[in-house]
C-alpha atoms as a printed R data frame, in Angstrom:
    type eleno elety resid chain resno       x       y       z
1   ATOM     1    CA   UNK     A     1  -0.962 -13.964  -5.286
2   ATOM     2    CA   UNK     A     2  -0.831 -16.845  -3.051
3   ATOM     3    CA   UNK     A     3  -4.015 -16.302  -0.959
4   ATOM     4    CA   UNK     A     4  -7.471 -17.839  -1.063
5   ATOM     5    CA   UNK     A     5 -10.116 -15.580  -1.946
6   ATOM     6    CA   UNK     A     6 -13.839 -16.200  -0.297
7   ATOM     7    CA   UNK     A     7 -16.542 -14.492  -0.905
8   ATOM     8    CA   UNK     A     8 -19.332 -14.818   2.399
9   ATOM     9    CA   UNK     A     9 -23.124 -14.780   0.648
10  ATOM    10    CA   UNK     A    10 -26.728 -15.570   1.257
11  ATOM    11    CA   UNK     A    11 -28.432 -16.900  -1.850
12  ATOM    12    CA   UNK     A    12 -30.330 -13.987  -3.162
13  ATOM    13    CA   UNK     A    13 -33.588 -14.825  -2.568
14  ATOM    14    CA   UNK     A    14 -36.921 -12.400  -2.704
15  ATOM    15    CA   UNK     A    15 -37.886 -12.125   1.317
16  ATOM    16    CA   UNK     A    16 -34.489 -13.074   2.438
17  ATOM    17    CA   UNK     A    17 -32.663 -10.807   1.437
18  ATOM    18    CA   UNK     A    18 -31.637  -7.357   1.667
19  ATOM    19    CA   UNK     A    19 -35.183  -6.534   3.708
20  ATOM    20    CA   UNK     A    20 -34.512  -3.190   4.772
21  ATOM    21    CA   UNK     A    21 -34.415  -1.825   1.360
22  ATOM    22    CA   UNK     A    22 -37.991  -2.385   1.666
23  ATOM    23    CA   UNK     A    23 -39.505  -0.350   1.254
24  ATOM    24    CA   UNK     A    24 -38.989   1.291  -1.626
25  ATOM    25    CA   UNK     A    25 -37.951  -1.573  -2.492
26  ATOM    26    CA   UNK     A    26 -40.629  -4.654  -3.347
27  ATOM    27    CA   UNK     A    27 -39.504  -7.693  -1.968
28  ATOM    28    CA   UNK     A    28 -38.232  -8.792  -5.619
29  ATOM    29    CA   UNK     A    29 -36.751  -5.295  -6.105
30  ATOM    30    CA   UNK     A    30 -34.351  -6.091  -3.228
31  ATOM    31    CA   UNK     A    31 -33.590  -9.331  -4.056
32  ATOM    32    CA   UNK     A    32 -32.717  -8.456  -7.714
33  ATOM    33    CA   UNK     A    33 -30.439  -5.827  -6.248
34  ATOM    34    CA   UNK     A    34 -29.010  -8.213  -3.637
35  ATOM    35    CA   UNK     A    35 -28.017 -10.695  -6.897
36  ATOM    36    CA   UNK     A    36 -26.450  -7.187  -8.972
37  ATOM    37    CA   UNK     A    37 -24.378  -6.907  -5.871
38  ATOM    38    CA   UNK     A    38 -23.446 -10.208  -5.160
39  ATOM    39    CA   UNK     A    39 -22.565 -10.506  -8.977
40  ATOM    40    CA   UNK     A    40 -20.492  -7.284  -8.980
41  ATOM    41    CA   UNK     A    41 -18.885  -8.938  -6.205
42  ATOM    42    CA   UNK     A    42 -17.740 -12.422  -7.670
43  ATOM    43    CA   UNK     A    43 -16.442 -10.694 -10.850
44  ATOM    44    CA   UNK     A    44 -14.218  -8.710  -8.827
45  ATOM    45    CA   UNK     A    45 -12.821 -11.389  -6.828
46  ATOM    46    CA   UNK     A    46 -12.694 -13.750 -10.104
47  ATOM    47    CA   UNK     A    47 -10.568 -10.853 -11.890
48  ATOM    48    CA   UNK     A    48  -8.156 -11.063  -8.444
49  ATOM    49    CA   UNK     A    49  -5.072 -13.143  -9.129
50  ATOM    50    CA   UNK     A    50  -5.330 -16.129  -6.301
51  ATOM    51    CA   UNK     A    51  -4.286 -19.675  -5.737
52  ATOM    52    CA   UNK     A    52  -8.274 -20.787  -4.687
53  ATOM    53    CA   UNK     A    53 -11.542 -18.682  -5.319
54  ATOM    54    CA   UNK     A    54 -14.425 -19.733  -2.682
55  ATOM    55    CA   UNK     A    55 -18.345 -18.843  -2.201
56  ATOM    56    CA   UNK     A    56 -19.087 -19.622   1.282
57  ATOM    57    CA   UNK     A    57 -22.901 -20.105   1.023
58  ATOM    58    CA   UNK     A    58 -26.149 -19.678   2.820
59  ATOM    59    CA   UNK     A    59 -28.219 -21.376   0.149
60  ATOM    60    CA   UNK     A    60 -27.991 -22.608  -2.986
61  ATOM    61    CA   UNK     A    61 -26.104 -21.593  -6.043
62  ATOM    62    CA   UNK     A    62 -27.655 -20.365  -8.948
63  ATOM    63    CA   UNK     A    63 -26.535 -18.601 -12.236
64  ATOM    64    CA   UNK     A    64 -24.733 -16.077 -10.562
65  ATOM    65    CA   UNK     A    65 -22.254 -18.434  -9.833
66  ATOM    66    CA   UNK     A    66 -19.045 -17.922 -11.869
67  ATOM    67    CA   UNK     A    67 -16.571 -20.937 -13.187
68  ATOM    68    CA   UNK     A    68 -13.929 -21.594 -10.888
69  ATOM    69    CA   UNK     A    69 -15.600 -21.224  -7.182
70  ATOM    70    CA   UNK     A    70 -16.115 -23.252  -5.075
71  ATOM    71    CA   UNK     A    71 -18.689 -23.766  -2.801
72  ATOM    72    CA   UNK     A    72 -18.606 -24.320   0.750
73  ATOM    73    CA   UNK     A    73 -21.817 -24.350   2.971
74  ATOM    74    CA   UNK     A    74 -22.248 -21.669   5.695
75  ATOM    75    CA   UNK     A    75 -22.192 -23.157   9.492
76  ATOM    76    CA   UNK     A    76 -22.655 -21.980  12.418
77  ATOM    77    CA   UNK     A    77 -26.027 -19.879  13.963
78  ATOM    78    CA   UNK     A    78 -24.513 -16.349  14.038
79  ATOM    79    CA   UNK     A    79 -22.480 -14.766  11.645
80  ATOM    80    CA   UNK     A    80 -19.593 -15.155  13.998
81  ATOM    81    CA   UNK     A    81 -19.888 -18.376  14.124
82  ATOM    82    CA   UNK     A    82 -20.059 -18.914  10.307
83  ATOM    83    CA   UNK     A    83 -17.301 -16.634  10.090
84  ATOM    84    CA   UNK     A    84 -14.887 -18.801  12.369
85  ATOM    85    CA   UNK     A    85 -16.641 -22.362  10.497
86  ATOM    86    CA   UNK     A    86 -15.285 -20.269   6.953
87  ATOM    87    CA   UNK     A    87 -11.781 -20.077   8.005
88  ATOM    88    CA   UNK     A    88 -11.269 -23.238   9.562
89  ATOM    89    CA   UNK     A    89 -12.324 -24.852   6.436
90  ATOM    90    CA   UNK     A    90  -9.871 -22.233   4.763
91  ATOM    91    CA   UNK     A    91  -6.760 -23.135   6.650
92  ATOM    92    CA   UNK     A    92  -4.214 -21.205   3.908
93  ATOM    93    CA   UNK     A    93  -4.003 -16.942   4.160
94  ATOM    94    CA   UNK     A    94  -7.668 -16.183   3.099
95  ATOM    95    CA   UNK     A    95  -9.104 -12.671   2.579
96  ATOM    96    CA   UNK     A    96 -13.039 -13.189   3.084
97  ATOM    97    CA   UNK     A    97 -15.357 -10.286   2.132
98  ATOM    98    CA   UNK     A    98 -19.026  -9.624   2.535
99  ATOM    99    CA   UNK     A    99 -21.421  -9.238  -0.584
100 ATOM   100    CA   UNK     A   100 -22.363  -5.960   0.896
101 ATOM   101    CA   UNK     A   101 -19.880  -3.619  -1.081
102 ATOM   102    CA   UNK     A   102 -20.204  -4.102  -4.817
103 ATOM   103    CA   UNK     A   103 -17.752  -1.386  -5.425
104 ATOM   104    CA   UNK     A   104 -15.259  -3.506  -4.453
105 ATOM   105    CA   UNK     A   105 -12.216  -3.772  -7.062
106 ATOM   106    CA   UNK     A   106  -9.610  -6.409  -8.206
107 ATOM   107    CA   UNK     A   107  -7.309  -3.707  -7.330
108 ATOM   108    CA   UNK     A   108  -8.514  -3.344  -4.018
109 ATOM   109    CA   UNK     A   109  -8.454  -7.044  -3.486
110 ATOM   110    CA   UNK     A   110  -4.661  -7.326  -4.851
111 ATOM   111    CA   UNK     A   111  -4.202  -4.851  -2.005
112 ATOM   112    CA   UNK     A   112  -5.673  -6.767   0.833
113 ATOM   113    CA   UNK     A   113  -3.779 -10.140   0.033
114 ATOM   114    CA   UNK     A   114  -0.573  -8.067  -0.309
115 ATOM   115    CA   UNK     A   115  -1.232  -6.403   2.740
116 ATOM   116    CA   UNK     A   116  -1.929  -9.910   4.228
117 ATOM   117    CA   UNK     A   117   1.425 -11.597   2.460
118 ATOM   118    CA   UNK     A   118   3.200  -8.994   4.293
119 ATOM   119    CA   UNK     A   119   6.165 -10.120   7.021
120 ATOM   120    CA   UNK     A   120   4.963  -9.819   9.912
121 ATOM   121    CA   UNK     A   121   1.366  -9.141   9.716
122 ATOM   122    CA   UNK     A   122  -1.200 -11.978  10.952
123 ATOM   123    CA   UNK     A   123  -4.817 -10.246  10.346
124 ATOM   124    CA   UNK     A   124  -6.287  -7.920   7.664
125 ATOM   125    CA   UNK     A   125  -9.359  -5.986   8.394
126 ATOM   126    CA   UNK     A   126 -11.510  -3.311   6.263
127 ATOM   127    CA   UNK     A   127 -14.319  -1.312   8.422
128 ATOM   128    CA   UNK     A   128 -17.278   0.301   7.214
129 ATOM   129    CA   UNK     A   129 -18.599   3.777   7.473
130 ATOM   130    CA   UNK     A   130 -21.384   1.840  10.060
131 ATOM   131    CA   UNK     A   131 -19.045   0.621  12.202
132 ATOM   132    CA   UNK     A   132 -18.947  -3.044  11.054
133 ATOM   133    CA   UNK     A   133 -16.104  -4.420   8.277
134 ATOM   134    CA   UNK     A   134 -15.902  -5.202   4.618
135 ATOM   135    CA   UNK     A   135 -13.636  -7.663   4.525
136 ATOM   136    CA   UNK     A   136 -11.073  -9.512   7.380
137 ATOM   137    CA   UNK     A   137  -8.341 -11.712   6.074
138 ATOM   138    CA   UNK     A   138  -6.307 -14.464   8.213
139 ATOM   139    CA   UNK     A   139  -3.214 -16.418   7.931
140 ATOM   140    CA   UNK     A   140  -3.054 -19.579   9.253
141 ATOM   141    CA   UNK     A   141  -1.651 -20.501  12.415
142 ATOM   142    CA   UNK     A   142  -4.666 -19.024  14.786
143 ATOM   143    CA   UNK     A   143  -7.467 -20.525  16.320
144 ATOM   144    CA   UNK     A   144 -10.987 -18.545  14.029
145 ATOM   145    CA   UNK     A   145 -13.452 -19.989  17.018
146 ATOM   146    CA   UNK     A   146 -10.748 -18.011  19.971
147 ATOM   147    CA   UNK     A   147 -11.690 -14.714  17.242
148 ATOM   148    CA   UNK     A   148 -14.697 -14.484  16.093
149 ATOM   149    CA   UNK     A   149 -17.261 -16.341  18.354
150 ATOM   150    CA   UNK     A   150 -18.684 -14.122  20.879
151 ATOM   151    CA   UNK     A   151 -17.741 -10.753  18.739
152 ATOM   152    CA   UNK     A   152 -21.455  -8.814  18.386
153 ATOM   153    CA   UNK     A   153 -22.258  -8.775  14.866
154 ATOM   154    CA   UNK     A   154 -24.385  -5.985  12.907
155 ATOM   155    CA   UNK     A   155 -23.744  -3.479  15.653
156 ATOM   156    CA   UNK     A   156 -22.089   0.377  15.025
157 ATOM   157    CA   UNK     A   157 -19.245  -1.220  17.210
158 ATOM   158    CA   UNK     A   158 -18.739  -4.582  15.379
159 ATOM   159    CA   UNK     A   159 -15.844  -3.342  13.443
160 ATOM   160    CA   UNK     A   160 -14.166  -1.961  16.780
161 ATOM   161    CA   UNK     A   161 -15.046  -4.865  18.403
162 ATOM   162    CA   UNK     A   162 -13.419  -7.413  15.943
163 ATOM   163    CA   UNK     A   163 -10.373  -5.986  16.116
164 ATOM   164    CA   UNK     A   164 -10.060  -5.540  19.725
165 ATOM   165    CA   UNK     A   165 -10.228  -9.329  19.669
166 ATOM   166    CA   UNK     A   166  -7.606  -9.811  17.295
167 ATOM   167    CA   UNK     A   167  -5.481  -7.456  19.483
168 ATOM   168    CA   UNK     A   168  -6.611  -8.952  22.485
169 ATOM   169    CA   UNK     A   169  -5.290 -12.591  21.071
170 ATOM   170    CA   UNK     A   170  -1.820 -11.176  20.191
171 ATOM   171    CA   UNK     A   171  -2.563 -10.868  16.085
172 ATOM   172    CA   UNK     A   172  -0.532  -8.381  14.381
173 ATOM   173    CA   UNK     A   173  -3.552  -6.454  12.491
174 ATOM   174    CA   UNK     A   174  -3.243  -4.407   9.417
175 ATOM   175    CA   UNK     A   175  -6.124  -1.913   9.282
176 ATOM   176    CA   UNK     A   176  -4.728   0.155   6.059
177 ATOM   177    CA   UNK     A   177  -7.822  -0.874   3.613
178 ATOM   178    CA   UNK     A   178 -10.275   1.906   2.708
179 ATOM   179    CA   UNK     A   179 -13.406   2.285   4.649
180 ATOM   180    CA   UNK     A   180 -16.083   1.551   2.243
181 ATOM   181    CA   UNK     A   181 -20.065   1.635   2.636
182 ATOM   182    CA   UNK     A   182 -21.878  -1.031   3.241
183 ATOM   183    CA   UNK     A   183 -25.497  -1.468   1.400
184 ATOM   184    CA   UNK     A   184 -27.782  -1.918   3.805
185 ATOM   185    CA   UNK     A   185 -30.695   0.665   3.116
186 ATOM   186    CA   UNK     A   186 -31.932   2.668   0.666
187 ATOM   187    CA   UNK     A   187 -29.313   5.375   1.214
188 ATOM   188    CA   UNK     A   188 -26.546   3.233   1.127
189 ATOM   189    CA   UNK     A   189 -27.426   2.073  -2.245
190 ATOM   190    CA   UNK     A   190 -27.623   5.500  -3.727
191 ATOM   191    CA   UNK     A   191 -24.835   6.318  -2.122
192 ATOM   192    CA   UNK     A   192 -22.686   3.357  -3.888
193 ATOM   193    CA   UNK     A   193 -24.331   3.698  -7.108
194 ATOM   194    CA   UNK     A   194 -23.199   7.158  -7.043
195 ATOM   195    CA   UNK     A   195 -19.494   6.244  -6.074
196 ATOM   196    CA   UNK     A   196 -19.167   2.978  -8.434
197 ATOM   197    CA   UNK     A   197 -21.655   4.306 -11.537
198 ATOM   198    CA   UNK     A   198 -20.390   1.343 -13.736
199 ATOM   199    CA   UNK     A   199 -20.915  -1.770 -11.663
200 ATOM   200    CA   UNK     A   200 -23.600  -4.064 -12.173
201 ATOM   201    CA   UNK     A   201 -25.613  -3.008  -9.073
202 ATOM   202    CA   UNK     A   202 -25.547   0.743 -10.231
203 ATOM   203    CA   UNK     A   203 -26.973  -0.302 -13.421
204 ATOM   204    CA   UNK     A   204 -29.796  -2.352 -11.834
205 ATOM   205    CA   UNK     A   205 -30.757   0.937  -9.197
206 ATOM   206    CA   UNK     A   206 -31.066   3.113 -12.466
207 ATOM   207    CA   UNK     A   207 -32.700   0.622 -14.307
208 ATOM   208    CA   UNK     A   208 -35.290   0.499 -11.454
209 ATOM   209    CA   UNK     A   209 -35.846   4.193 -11.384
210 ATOM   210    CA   UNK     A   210 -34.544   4.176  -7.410
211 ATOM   211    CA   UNK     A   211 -30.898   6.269  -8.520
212 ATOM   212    CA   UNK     A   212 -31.603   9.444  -6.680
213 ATOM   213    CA   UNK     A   213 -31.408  12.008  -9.887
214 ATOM   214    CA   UNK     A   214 -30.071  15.277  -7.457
215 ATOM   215    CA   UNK     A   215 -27.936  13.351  -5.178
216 ATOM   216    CA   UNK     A   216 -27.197  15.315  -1.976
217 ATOM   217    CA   UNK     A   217 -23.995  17.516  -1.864
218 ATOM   218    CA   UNK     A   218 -22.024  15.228   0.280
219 ATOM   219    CA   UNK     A   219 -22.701  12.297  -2.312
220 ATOM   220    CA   UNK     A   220 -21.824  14.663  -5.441
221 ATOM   221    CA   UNK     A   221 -18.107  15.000  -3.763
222 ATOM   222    CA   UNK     A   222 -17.272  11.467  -3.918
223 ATOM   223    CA   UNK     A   223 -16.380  10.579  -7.738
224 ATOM   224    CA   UNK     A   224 -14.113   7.743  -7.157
225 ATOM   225    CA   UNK     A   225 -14.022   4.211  -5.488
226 ATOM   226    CA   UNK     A   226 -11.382   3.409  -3.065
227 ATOM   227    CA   UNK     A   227  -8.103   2.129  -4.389
């Protein structure tokens, strides 16, 4: 598959990370969680056919690192300007996704650089049941500062948002990709760990005793991760 494949990430770090998992969560808790999820992450991209495999980095690397990435420093004060300081270092069709979703698959991945390969199509984009995205992929031949800076990140709107501005600079957008969910709280992990049981991450949450052992009805329903 001739795309790049980055992976956006803040070195997981005990007080940096993941913060509103606490509490439950201790400090360390989170952060251990944050790495199971970053981890489950990296694997999936690393099992992805791709031409280039990239970390882009908040930090520094550390054992969770796979062979084969590189490493490219985050820049930029926002996330949306890091995000537009990613892609203009990335200047061939790149698919970037968050470290958020550790249910992500290779086969899911495969999807969104197909998607992105297609004729015609100039943007990717995969929300988030909170209203922000996934992943965004971008071929080359568009200004990243003209569509991301200025975009309000970490809102219930982001997602909308994003891809009005896309629209708004005349990018043909594929929006096709499941809607996955995002790990931001406590809820959101069970939630995942429920949906991807075999990952990493799901592992760590049981291991941890923070698995919710009666998950709710609505989380009982959903037995599969998006293809």
């Amino acid at each position: 598959m001739s795309v790049c494949l980055a992976v956006i990430a803040k070195a997981p770090v005990a007080g940096r990370v993941k913060t509103r998992l606490c509490p439950p969560c201790s400090p360390e808790q989170a952060a251990e969680l944050a790495t199971a999820a970053l981890v489950d992450t990296l694997r999936a991209v690393a099992a992805t056919p791709a031409t280039r495999y990239v970390c882009v980095l908040d930090g520094a690397p550390g054992d969770w690192l796979p062979d084969g990435f590189e490493v490219i420093p985050q820049r930029g004060d926002g996330l949306d300007e890091r995000l537009a300081a990613a892609f203009e270092a990335l200047p061939e069709p790149t698919f970037l996704v968050g470290m958020d979703t550790p249910q992500v698959t290779p086969r899911l991945l495969m999807r969104a650089g197909d998607a992105l390969l297609r004729p015609g199509t100039d943007a990717v984009l995969g929300h988030t049941e909170d209203g922000g995205y996934w992943g965004i992929g971008l071929r080359p031949g568009h200004e990243p500062r003209a569509l991301f800076e200025g975009v309000p990140m970490s809102q219930d709107d982001t997602g909308a948002q994003q891809l009005d501005r896309l629209l708004d600079r005349g990018l043909a957008v594929d929006v096709g990709l499941p809607t996955l969910v995002d790990v931001d709280d406590i809820t959101d992990a069970r939630h995942v760990s429920v949906i991807a049981p075999h990952t990493g991450f799901a592992t760590t949450m049981r291991g941890m005793g923070l698995a919710d052992p009666e998950p709710e009805p609505w989380l009982e329903r959903l037995t599969s991760v998006p293809r």
